[in-house]
Each structure stands twice: as structure tokens, then as C-alpha cells.
mmCIF file of the N, C-alpha and C atoms, coordinates in Angstrom:
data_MODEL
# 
_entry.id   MODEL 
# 
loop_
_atom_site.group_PDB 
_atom_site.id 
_atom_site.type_symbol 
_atom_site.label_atom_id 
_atom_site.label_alt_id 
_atom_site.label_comp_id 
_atom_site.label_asym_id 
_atom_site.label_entity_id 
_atom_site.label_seq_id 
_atom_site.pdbx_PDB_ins_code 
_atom_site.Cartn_x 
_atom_site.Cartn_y 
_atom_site.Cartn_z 
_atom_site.occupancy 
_atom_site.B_iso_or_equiv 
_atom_site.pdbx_formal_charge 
_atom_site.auth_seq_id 
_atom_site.auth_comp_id 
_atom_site.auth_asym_id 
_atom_site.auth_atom_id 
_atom_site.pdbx_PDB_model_num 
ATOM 1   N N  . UNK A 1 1  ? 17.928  27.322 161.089 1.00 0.00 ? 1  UNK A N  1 
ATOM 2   C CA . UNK A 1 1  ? 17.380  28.404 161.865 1.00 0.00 ? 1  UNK A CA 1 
ATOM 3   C C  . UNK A 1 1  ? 18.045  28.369 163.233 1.00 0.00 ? 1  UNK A C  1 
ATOM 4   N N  . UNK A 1 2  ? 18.671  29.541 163.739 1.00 0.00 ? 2  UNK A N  1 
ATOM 5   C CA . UNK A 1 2  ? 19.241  29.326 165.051 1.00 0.00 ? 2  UNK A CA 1 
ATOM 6   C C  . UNK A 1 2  ? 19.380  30.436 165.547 1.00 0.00 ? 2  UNK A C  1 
ATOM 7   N N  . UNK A 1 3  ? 18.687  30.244 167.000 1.00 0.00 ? 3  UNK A N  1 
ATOM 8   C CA . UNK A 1 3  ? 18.010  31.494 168.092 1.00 0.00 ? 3  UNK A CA 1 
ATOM 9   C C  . UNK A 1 3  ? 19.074  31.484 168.377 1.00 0.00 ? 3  UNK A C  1 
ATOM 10  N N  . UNK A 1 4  ? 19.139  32.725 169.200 1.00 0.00 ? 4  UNK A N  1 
ATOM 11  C CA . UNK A 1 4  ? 20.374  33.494 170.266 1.00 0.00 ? 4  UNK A CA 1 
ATOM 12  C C  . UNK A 1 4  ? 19.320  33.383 171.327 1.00 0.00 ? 4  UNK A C  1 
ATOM 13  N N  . UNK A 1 5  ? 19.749  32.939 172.479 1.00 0.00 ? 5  UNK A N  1 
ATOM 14  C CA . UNK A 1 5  ? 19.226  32.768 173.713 1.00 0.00 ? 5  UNK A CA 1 
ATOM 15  C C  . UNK A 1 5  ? 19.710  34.305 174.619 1.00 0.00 ? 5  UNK A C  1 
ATOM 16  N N  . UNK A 1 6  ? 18.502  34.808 174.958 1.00 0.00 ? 6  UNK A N  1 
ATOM 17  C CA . UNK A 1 6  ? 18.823  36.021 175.819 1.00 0.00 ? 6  UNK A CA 1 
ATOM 18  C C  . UNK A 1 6  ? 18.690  35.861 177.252 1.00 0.00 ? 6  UNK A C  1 
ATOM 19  N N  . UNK A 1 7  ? 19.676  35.793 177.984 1.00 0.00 ? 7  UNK A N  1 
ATOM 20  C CA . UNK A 1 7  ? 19.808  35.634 179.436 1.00 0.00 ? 7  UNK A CA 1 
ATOM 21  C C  . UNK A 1 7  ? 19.234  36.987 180.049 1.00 0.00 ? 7  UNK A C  1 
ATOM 22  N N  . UNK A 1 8  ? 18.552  36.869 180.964 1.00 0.00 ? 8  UNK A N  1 
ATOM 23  C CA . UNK A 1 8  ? 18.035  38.228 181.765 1.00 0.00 ? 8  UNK A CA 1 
ATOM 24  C C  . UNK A 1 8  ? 19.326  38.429 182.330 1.00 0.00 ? 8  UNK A C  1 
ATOM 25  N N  . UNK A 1 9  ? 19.174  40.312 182.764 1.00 0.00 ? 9  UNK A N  1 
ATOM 26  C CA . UNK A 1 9  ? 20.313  40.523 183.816 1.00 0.00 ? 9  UNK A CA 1 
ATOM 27  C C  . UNK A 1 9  ? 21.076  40.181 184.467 1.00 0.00 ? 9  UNK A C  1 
ATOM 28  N N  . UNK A 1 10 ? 20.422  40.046 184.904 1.00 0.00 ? 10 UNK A N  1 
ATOM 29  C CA . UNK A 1 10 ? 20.430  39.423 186.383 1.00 0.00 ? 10 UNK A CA 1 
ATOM 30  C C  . UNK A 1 10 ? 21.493  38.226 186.556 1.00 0.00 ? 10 UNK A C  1 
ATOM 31  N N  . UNK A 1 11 ? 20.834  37.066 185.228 1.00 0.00 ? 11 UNK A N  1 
ATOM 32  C CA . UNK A 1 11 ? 22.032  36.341 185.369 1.00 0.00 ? 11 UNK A CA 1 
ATOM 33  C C  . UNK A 1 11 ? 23.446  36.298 185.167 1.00 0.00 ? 11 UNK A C  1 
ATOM 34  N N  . UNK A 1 12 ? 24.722  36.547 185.811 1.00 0.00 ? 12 UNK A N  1 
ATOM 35  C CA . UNK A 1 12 ? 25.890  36.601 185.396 1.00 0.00 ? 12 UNK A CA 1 
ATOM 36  C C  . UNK A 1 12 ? 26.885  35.553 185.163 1.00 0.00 ? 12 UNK A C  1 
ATOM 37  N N  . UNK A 1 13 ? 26.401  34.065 184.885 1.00 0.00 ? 13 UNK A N  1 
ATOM 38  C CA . UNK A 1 13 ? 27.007  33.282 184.468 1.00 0.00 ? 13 UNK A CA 1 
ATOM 39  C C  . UNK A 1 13 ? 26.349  32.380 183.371 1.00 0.00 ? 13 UNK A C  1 
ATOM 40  N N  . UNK A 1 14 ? 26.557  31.918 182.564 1.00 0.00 ? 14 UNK A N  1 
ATOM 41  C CA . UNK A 1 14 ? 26.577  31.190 181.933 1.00 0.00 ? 14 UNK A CA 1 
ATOM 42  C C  . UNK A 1 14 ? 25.613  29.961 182.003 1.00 0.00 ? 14 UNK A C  1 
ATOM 43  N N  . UNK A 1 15 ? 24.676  29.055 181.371 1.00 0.00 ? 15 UNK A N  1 
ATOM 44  C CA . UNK A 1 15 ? 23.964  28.315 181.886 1.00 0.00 ? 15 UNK A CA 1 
ATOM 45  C C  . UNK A 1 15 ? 24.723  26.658 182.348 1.00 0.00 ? 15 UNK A C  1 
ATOM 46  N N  . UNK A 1 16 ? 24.011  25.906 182.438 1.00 0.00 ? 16 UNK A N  1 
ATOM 47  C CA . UNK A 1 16 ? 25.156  24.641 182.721 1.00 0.00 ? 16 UNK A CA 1 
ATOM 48  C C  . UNK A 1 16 ? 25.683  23.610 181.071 1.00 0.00 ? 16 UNK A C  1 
ATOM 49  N N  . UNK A 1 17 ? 26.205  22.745 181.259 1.00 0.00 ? 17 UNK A N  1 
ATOM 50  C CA . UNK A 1 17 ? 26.797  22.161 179.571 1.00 0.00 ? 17 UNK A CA 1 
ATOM 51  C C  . UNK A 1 17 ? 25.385  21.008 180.056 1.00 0.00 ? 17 UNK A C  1 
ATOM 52  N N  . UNK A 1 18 ? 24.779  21.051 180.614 1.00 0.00 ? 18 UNK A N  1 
ATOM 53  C CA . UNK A 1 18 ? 23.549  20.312 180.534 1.00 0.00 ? 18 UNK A CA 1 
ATOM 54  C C  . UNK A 1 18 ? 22.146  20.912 179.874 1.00 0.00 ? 18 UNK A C  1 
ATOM 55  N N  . UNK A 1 19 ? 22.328  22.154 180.175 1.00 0.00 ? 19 UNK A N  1 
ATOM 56  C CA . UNK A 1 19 ? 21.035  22.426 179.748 1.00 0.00 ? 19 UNK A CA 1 
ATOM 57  C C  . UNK A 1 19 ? 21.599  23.020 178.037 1.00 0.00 ? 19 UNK A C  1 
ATOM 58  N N  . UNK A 1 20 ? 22.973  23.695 177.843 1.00 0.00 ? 20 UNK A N  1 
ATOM 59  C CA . UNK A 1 20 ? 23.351  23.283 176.390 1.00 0.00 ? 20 UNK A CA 1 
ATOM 60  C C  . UNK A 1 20 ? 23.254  22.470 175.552 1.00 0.00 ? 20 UNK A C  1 
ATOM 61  N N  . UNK A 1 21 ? 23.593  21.085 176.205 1.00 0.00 ? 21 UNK A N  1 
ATOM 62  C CA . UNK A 1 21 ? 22.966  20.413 175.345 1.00 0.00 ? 21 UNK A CA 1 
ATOM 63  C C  . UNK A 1 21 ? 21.822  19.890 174.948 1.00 0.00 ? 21 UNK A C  1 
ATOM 64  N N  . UNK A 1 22 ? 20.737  19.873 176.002 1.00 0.00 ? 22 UNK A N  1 
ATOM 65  C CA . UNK A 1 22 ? 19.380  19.796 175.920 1.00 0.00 ? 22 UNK A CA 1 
ATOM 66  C C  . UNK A 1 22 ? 18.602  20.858 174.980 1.00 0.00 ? 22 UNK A C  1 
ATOM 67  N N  . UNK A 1 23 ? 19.277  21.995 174.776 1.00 0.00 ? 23 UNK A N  1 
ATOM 68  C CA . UNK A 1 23 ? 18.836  22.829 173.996 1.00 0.00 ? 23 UNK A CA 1 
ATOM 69  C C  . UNK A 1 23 ? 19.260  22.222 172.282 1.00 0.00 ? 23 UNK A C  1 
ATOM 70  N N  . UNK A 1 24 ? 20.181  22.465 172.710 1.00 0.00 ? 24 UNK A N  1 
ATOM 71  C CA . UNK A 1 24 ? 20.742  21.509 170.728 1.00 0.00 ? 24 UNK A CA 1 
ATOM 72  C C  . UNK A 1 24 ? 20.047  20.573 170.128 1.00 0.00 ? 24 UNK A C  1 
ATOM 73  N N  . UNK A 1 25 ? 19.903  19.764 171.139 1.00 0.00 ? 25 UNK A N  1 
ATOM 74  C CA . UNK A 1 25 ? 18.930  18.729 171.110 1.00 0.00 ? 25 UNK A CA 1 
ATOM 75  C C  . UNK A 1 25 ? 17.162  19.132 170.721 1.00 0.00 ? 25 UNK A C  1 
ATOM 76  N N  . UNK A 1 26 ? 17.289  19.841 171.334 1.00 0.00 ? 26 UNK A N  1 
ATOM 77  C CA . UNK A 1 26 ? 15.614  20.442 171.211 1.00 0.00 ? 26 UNK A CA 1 
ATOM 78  C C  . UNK A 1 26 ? 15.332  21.200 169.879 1.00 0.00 ? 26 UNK A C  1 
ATOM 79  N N  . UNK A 1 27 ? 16.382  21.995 169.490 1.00 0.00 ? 27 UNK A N  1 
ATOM 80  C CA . UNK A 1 27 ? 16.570  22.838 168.649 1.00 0.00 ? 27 UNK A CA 1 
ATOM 81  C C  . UNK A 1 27 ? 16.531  21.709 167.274 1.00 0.00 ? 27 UNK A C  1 
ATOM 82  N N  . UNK A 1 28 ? 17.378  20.488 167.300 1.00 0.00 ? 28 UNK A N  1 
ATOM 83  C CA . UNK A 1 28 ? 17.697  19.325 166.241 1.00 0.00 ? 28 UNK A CA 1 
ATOM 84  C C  . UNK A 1 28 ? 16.000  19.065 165.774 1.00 0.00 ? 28 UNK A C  1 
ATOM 85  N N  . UNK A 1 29 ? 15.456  18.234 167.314 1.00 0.00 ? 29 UNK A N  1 
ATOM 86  C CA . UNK A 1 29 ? 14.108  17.725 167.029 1.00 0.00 ? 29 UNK A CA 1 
ATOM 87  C C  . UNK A 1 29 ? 13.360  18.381 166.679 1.00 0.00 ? 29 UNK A C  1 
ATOM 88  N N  . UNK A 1 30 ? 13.185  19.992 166.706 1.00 0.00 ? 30 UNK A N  1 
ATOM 89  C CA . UNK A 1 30 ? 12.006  20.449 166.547 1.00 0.00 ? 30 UNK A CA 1 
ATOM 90  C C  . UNK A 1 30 ? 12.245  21.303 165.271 1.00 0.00 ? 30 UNK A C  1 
ATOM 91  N N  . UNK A 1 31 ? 13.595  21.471 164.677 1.00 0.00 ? 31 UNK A N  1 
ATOM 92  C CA . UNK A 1 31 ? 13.550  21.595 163.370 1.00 0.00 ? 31 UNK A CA 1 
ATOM 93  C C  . UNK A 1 31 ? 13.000  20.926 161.868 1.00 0.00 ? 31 UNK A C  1 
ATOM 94  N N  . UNK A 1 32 ? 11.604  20.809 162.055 1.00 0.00 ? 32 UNK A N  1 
ATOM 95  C CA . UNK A 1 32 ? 10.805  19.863 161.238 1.00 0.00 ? 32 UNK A CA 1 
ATOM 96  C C  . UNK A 1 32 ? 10.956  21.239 159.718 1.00 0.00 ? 32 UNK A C  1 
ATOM 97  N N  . UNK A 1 33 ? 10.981  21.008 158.438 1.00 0.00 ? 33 UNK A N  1 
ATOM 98  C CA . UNK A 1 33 ? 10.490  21.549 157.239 1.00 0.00 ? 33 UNK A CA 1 
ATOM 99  C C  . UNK A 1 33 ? 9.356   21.661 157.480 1.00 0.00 ? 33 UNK A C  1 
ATOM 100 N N  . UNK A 1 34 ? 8.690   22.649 156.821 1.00 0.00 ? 34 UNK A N  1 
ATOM 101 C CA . UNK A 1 34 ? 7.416   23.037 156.806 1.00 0.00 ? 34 UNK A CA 1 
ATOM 102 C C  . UNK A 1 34 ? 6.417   22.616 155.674 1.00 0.00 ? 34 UNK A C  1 
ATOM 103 N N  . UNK A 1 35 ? 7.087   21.858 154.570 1.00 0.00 ? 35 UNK A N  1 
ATOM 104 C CA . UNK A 1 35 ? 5.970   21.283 153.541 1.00 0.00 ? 35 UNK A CA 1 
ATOM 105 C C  . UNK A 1 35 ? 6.077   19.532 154.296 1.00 0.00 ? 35 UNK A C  1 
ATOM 106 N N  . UNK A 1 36 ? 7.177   19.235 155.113 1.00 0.00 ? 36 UNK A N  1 
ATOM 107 C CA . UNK A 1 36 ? 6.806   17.676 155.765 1.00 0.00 ? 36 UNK A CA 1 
ATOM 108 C C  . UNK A 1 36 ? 5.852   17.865 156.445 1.00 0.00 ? 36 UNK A C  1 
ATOM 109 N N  . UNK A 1 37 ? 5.249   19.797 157.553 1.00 0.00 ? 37 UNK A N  1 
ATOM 110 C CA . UNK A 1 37 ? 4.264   19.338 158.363 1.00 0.00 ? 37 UNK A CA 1 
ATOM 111 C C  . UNK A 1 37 ? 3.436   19.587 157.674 1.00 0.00 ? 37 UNK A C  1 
ATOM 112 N N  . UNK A 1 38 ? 2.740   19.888 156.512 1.00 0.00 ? 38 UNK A N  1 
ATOM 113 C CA . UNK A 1 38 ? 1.832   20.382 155.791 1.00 0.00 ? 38 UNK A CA 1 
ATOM 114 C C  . UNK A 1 38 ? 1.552   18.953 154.999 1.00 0.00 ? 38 UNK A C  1 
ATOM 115 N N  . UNK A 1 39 ? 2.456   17.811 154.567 1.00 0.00 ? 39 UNK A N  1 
ATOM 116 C CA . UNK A 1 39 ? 2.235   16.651 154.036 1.00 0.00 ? 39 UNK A CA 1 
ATOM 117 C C  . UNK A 1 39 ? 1.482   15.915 154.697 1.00 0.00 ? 39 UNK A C  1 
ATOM 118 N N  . UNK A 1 40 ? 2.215   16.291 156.392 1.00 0.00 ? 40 UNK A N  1 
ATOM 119 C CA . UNK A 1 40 ? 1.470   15.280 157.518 1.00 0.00 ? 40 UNK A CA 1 
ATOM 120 C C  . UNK A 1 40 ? 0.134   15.792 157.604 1.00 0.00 ? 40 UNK A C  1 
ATOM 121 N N  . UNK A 1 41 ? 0.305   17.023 157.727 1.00 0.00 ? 41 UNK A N  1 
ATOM 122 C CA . UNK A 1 41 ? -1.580  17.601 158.224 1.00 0.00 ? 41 UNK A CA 1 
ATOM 123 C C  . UNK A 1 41 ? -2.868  17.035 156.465 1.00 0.00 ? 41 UNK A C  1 
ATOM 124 N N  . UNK A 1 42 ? -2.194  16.674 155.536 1.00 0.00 ? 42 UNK A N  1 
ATOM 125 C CA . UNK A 1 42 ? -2.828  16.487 154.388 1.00 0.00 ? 42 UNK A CA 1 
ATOM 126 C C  . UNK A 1 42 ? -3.446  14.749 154.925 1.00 0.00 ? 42 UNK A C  1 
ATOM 127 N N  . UNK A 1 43 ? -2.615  13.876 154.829 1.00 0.00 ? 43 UNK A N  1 
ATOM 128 C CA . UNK A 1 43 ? -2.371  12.755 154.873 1.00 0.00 ? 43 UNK A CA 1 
ATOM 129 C C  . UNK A 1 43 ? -3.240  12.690 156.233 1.00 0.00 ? 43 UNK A C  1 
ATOM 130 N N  . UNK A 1 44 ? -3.524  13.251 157.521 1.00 0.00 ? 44 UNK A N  1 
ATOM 131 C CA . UNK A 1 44 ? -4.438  13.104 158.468 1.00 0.00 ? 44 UNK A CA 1 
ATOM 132 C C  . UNK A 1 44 ? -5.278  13.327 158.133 1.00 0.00 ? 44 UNK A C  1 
ATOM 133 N N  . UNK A 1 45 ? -5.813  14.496 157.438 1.00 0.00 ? 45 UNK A N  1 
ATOM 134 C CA . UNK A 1 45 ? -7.204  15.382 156.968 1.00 0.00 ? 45 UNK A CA 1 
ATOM 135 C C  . UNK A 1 45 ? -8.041  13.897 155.982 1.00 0.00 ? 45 UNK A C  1 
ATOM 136 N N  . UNK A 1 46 ? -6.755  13.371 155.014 1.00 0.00 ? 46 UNK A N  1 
ATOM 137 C CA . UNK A 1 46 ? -7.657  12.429 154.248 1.00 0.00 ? 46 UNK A CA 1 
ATOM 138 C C  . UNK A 1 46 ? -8.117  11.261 155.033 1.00 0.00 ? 46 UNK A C  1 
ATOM 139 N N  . UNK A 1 47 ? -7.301  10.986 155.974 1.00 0.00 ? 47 UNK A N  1 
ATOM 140 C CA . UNK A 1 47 ? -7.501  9.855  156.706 1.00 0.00 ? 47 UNK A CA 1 
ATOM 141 C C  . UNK A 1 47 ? -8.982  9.638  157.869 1.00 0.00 ? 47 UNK A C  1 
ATOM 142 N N  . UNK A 1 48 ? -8.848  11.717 158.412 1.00 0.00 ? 48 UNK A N  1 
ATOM 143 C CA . UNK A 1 48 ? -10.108 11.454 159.498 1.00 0.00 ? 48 UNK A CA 1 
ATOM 144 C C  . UNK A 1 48 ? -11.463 11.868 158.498 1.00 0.00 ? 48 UNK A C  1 
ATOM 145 N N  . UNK A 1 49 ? -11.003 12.284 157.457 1.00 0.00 ? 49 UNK A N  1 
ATOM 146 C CA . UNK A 1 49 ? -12.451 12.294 156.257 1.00 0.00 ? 49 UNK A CA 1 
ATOM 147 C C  . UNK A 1 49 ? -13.170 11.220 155.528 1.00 0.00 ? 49 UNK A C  1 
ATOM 148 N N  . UNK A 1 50 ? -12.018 10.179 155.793 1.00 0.00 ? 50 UNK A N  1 
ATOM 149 C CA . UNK A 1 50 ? -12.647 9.021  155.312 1.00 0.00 ? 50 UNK A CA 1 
ATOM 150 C C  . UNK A 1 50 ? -13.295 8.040  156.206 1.00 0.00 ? 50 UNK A C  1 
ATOM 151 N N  . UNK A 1 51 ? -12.920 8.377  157.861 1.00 0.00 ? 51 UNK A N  1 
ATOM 152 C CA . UNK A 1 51 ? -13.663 7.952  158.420 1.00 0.00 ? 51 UNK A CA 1 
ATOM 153 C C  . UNK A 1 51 ? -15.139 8.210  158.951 1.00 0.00 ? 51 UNK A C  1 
ATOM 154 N N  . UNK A 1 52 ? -15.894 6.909  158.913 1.00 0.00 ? 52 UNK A N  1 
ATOM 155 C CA . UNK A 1 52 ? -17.250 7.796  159.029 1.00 0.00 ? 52 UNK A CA 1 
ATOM 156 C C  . UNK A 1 52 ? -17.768 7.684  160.283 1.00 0.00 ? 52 UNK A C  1 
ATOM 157 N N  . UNK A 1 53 ? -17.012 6.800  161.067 1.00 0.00 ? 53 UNK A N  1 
ATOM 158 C CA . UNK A 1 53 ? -17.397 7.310  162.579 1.00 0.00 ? 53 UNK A CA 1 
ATOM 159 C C  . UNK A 1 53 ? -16.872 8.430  163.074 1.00 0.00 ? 53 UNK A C  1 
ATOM 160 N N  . UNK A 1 54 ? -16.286 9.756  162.888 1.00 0.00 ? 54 UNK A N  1 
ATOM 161 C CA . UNK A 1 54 ? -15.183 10.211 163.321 1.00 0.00 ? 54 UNK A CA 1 
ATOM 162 C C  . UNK A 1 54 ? -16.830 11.564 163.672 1.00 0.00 ? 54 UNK A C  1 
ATOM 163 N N  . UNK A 1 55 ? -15.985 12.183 164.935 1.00 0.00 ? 55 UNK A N  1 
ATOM 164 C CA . UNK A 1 55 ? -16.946 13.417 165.576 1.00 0.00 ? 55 UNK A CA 1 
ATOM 165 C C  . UNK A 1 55 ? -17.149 14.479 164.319 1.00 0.00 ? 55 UNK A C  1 
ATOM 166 N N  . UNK A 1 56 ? -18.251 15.353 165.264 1.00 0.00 ? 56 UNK A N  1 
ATOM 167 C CA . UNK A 1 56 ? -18.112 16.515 164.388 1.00 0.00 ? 56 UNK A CA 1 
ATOM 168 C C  . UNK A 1 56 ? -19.168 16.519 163.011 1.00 0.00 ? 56 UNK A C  1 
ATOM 169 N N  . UNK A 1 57 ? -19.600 17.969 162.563 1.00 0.00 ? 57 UNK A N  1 
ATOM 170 C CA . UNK A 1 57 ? -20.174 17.829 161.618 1.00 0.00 ? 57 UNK A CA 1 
ATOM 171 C C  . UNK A 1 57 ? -20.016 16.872 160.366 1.00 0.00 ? 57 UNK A C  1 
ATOM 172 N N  . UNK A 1 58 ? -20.733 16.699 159.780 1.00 0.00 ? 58 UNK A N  1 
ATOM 173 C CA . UNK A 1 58 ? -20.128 15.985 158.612 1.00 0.00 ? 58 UNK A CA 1 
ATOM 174 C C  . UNK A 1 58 ? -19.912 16.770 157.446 1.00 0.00 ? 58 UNK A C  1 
ATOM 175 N N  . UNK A 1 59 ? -19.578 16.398 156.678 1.00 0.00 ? 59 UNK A N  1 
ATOM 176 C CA . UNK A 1 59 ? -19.521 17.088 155.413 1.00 0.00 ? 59 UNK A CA 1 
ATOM 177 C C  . UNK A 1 59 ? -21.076 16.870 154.323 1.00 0.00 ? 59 UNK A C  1 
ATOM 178 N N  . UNK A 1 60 ? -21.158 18.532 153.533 1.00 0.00 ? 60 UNK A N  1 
ATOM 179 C CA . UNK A 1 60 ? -22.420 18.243 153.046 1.00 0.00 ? 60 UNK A CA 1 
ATOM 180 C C  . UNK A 1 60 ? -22.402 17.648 151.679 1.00 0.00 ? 60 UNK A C  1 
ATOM 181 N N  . UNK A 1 61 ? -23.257 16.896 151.081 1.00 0.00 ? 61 UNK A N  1 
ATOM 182 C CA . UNK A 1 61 ? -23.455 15.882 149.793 1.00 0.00 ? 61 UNK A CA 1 
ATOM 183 C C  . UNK A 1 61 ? -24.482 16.763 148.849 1.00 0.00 ? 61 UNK A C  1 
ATOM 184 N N  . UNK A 1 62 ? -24.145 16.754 148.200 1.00 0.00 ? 62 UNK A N  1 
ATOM 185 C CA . UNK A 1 62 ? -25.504 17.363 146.880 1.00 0.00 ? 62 UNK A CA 1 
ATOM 186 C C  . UNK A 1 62 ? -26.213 16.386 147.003 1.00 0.00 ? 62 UNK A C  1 
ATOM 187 N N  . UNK A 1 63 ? -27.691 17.145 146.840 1.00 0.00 ? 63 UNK A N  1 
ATOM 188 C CA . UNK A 1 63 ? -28.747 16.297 146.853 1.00 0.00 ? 63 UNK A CA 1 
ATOM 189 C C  . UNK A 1 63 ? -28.948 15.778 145.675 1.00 0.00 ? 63 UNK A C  1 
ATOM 190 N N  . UNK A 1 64 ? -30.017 14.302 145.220 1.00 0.00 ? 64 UNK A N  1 
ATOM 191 C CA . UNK A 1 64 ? -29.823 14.228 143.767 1.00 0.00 ? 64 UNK A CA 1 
ATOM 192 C C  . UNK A 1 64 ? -31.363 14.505 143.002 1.00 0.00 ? 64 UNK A C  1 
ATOM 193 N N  . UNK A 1 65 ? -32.049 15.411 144.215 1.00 0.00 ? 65 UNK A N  1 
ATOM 194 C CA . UNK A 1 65 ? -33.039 15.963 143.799 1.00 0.00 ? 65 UNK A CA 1 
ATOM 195 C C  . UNK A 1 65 ? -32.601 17.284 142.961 1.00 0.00 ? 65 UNK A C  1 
ATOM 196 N N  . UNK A 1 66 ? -32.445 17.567 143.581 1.00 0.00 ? 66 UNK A N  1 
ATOM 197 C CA . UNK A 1 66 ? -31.338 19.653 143.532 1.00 0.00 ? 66 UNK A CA 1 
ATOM 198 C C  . UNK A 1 66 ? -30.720 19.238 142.535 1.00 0.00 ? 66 UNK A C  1 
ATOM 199 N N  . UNK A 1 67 ? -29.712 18.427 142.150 1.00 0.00 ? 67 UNK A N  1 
ATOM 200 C CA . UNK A 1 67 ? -28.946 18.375 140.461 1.00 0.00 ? 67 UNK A CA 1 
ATOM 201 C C  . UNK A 1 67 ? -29.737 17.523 139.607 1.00 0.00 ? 67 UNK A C  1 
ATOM 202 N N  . UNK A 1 68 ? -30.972 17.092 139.218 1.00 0.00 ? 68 UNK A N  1 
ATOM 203 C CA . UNK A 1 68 ? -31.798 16.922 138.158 1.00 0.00 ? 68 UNK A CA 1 
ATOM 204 C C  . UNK A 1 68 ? -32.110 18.285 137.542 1.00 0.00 ? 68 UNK A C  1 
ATOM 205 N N  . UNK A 1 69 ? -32.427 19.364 137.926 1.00 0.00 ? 69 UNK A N  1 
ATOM 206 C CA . UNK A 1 69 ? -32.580 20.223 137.399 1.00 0.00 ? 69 UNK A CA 1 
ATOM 207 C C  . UNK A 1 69 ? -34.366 20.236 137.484 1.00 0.00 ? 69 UNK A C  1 
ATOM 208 N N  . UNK A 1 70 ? -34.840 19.640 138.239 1.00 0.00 ? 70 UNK A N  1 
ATOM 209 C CA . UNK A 1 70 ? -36.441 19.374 138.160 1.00 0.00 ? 70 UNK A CA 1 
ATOM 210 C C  . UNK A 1 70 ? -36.912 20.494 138.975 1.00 0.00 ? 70 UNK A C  1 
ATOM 211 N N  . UNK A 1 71 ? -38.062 21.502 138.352 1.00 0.00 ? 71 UNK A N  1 
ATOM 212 C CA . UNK A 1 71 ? -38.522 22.289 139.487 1.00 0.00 ? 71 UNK A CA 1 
ATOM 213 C C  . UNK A 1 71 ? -40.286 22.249 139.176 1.00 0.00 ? 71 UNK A C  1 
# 
């Protein structure tokens, strides 16, 4: 994937071979695949679900009144 950088007007030169390469660079690192970040967000989700100190609602449990079928 690779942007075209749009310079405003205004500017009439060129940027510096420093911030070129900081861009390449940026452009390298932040080219992640999108099923690696979707592996990572899986692999966290199981990890903060299994913890049971972790904030936040919890998740709800069937009761084992409600699945006897007893009324």
C-alpha cells in the first residue's frame, strides 16, 4: 500500500531526505496485515476473558435453575 504525499501550495520545495526517510520507515512499521491484527485482538480477547479479576461487566452464566426445565 503506498500513499502519495500531498504538499500544500504553498510549499515549493521538496521536504528534507530526513523526513523521507522517516516516512519509509513509518510507512514499513505500520504496514501490519490485517488477519495478524485480528489474530492479535483474538488472542487478547481470550486472554482478558479468562481473567477473573479483570474490570468491567462480566459475562452472563446460565442459571442451573432456568436449564432443568422445572417450573
Amino acid at each position: 500500500m503506498v500513499y502519495s504525499v500531498r504538499y500544500h501550495t504553498h510549499m515549493s520545495q521538496r521536504p528534507s531526505e530526513e523526513y523521507d526517510r522517516f516516512t519509509r520507515l513509518v510507512d514499513r512499521v505500520l504496514s501490519v496485515p490485517h488477519s495478524e491484527i485480528q489474530k492479535r485482538q483474538a488472542e487478547y480477547k481470550r486472554q482478558s476473558e479468562a481473567n477473573p479479576n479483570r474490570r468491567g461487566p462480566k459475562p452472563k452464566k446460565p442459571s442451573a435453575s432456568r436449564d432443568s426445565g422445572a417450573s
